[in-house]
C-alpha positions in Angstrom: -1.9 27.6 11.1 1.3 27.5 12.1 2.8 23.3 13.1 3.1 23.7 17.0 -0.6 25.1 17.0 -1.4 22.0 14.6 0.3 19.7 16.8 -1.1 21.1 20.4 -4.5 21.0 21.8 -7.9 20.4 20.7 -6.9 19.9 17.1 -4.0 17.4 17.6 -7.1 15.5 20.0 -9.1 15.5 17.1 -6.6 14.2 14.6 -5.8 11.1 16.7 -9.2 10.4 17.2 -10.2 10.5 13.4 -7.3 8.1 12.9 -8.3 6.3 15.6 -12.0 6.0 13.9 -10.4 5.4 10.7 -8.6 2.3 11.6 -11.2 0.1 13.4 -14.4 1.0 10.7 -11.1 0.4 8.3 -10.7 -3.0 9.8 -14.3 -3.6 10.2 -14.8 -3.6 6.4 -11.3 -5.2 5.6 -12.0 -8.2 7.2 -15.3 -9.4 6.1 -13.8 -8.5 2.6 -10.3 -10.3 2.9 -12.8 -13.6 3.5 -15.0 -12.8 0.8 -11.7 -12.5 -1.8 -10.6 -15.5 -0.4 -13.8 -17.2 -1.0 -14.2 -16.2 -4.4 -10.3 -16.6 -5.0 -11.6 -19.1 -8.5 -14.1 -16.2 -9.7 -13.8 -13.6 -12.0 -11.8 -10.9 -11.3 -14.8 -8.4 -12.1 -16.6 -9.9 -9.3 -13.9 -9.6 -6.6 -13.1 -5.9 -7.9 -17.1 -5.0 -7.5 -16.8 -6.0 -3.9 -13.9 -4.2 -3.4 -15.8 -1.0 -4.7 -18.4 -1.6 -2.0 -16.1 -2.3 0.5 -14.6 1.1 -0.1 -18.4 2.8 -0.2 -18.9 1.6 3.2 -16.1 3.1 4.4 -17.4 6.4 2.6 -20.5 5.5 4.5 -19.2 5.4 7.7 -18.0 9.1 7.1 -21.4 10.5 6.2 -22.9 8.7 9.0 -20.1 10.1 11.4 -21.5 13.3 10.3 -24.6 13.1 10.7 -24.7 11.9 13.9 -22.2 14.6 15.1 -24.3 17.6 13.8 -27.9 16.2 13.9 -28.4 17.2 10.6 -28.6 15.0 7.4 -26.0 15.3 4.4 -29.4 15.5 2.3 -30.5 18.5 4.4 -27.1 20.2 4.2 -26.7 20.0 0.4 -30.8 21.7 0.7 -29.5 24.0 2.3 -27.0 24.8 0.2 -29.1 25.0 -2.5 -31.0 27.7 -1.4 -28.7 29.5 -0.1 -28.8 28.8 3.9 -25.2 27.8 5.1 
């Protein structure tokens, strides 16, 4: 794909909205975590680094739920399907 192709049309539309997604389920997570670390700022550093791991599934949560929604199928029936050999 050559870049004015990338940067025109539907897929330059789809980019900014991705990014646009990105940043307010990004914020979403950040901020309920920023006043959990800031809560357990006197705790182990274990702990704090756990919730940080969550906070990062969720995000990776939000994708797979993104996608689901968009194609009406689940992610468990697409890796089904792929297992027996039905793209």
């Amino acid at each position: 794909m050559t870049a004015p192709a990338l940067f025109s049309g539907q897929s330059f539309v789809a980019l900014g909205w991705a990014l646009f997604h990105f940043l307010w389920q990004g914020a979403l997570v950040a901020g309920p975590l920023g006043a959990l670390q800031w809560l357990l700022r006197n705790r182990t550093p274990a702990l704090r680094y756990a919730l940080a791991c969550g906070a990062l599934a969720t995000t990776a949560d939000f994708a797979r739920r993104a996608k689901e929604r968009d194609s009406g199928v689940t992610v468990d029936e697409l890796v089904s399907m792929r297992i027996h050999g039905r793209d």
